[in-house]
Rosetta silent file (secondary structure, phi, psi, omega in degrees, C-alpha in Angstrom):
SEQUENCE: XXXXXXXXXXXXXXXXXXXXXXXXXXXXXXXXXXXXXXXXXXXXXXXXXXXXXXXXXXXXXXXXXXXXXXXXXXXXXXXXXXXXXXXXXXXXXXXXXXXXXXXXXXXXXXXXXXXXXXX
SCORE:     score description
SCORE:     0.000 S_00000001
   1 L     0.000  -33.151  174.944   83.995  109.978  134.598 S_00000001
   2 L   -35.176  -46.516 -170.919   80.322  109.563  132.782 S_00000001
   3 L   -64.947  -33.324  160.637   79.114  111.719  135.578 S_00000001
   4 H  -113.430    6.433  173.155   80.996  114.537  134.827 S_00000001
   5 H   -90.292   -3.547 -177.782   80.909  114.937  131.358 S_00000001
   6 H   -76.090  -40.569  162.916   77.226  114.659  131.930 S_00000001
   7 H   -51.180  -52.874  171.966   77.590  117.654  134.194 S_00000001
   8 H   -87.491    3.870  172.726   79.546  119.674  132.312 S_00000001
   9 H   -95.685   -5.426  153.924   77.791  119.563  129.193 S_00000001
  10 H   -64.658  -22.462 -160.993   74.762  119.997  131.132 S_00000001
  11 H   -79.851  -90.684  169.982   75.620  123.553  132.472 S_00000001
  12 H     8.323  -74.726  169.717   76.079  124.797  128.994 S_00000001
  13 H   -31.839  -54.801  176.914   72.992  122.812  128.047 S_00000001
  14 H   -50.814  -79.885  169.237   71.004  124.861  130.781 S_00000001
  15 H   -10.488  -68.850 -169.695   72.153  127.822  129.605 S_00000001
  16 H   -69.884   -4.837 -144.012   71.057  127.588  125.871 S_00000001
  17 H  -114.545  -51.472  177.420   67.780  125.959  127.370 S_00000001
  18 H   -84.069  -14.296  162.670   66.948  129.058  129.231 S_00000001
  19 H   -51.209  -58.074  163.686   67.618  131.673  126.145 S_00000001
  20 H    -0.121  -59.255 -169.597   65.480  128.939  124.461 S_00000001
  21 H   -81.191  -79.530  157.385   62.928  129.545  126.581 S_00000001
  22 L   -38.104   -1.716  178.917   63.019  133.511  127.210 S_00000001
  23 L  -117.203   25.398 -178.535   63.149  133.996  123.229 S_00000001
  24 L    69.403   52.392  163.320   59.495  132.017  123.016 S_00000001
  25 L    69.986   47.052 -162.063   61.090  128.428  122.068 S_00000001
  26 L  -119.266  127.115  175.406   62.837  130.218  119.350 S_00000001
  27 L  -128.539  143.569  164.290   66.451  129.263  118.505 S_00000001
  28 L   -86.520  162.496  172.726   69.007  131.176  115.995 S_00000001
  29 H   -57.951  -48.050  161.064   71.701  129.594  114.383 S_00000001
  30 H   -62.791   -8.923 -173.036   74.423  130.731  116.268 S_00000001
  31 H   -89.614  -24.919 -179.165   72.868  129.330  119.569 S_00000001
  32 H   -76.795  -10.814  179.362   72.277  125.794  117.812 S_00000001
  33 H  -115.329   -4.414  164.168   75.708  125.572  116.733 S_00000001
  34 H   -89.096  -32.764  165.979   77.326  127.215  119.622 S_00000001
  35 H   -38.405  -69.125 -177.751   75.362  125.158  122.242 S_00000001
  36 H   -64.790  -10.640  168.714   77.173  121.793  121.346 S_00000001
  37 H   -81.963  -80.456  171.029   80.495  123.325  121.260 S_00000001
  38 H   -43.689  -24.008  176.888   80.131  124.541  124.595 S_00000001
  39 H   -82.522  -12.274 -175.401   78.526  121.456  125.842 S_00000001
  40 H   -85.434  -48.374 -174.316   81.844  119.773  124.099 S_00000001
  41 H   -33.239  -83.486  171.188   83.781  122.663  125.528 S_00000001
  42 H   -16.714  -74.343 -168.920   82.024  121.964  128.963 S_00000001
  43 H   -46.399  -54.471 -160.317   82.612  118.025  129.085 S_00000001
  44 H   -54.954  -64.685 -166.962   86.384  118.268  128.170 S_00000001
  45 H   -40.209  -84.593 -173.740   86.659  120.951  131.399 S_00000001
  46 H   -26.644 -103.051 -126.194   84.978  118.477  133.618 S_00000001
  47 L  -108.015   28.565  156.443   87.712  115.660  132.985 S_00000001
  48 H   -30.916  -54.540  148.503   90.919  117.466  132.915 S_00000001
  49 H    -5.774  -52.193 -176.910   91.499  115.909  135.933 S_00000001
  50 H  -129.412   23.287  151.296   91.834  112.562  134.171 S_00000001
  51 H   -89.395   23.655  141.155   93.466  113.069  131.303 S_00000001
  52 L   -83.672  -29.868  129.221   96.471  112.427  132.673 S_00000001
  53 H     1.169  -93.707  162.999   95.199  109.078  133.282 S_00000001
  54 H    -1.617  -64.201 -169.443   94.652  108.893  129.978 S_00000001
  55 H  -106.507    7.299  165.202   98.056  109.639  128.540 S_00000001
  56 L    87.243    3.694 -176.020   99.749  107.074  131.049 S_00000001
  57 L   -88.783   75.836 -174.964  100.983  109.995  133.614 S_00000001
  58 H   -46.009  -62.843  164.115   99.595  108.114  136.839 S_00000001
  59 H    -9.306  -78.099 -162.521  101.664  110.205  139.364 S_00000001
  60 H   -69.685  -34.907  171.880  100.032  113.441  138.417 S_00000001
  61 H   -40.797  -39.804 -169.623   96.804  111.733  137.806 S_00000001
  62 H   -88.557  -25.135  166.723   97.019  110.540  141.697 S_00000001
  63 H   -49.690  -54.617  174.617   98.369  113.618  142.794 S_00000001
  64 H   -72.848  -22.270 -159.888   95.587  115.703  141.148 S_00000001
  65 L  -103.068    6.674  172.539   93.238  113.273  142.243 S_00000001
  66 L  -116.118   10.002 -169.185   94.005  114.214  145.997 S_00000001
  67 L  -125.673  140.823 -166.024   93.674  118.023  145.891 S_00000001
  68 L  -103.325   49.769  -25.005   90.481  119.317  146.453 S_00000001
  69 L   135.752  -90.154 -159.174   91.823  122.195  144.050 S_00000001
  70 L   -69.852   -7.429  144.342   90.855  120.304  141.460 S_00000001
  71 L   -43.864  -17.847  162.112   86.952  121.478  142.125 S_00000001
  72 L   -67.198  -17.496  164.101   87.524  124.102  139.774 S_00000001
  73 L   -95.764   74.731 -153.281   86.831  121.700  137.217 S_00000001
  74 L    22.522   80.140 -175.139   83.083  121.644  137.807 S_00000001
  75 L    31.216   56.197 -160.000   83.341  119.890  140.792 S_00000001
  76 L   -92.003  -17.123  179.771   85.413  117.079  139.736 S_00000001
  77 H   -80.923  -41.045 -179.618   87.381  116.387  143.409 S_00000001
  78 H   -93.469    0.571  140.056   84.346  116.103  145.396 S_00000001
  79 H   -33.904  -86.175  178.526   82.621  114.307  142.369 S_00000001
  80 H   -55.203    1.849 -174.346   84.826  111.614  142.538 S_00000001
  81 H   -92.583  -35.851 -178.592   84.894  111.304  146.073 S_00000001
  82 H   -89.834   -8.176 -173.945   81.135  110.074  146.058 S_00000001
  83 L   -79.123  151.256  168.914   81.298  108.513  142.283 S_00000001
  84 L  -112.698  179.514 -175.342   79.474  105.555  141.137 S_00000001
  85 L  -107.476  147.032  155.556   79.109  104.191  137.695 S_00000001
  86 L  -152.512  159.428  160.259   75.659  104.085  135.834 S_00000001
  87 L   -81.431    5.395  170.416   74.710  103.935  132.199 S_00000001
  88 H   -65.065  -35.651 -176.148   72.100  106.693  133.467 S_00000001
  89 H   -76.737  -12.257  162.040   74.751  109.056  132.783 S_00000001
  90 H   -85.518    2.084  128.615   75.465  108.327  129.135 S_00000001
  91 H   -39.051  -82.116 -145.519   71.498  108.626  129.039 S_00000001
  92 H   -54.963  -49.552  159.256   71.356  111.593  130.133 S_00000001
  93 H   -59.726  -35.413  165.563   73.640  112.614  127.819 S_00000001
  94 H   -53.340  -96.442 -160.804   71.933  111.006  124.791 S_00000001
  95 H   -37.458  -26.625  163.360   68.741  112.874  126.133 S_00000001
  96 H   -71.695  -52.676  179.538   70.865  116.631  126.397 S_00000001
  97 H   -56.794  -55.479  172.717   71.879  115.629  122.414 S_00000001
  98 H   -38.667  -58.267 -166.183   67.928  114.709  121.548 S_00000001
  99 H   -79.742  -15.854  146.966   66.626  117.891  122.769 S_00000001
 100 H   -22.619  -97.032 -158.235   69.351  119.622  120.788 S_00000001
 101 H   -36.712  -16.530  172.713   68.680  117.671  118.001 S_00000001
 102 H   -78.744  -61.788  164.078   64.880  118.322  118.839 S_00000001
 103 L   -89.893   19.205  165.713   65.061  121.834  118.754 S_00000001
 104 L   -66.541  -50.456 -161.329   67.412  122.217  115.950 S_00000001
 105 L   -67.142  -24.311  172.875   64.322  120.112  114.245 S_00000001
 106 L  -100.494  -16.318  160.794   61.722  122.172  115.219 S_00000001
 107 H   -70.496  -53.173  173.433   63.344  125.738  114.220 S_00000001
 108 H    -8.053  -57.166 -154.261   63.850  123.878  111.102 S_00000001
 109 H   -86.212  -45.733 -142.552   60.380  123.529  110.580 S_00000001
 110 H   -98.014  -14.232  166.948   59.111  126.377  111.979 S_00000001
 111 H  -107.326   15.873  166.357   61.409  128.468  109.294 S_00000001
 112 L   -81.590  -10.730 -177.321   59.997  125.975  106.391 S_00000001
 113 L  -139.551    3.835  147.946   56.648  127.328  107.020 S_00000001
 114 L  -106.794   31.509  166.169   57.028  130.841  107.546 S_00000001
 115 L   -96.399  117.019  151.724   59.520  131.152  104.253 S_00000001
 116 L   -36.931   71.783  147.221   57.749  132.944  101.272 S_00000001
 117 L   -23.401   90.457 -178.642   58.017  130.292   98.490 S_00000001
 118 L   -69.824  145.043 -148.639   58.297  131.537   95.118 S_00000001
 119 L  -118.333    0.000    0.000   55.780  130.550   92.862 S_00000001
């Protein structure tokens, strides 16, 4: 399940990463606070699939968990057909949250030292 919340909150991630990029490393406020919503957004889509799991509804969990269907949810049926567990993927997420939190830190900065200070 690691695996695909890493995925979907990556696509998102990508996204804001290349406006990032195409505005000269520049970010506005709505993209830093819309990015993590959509990467939250993202993640939840990815494991629809297994919240019924979740919530004790096994059936449809195994039922959903046999239709390949269920790829509309970033490629969560042939995900699971190949997944393993690693703690790389809740790296990876901790490292998509840093470089938020990285460039959040560096627009920060960069509008602390182009702001006119009155004197």
């Amino acid at each position: 399940m690691m695996n695909q919340l890493l995925l979907g909150s990556a696509i998102p991630f990508a996204v804001a990463l290349l406006i990032y990029l195409l505005r000269r490393c520049r970010a506005s406020l709505p993209t830093l606070v819309i990015t993590p919503l959509a990467m939250l957004l993202g993640a939840l889509w990815a494991v629809i699939p297994d919240l019924p799991r979740i919530v004790g509804k096994n059936d449809l969990y195994l039922r959903w968990s046999k239709d390949p269907r269920m790829n509309l949810f970033f490629w969560h049926y042939s995900i699971d057909l190949t997944e393993s567990d690693s703690p790389w993927y809740a790296a990876g997420i901790a490292v998509l949250l840093a470089l938020l939190l990285a460039a959040a830190w560096q627009q920060l900065s960069r509008m602390e030292r182009e702001a006119q200070w009155p004197t």
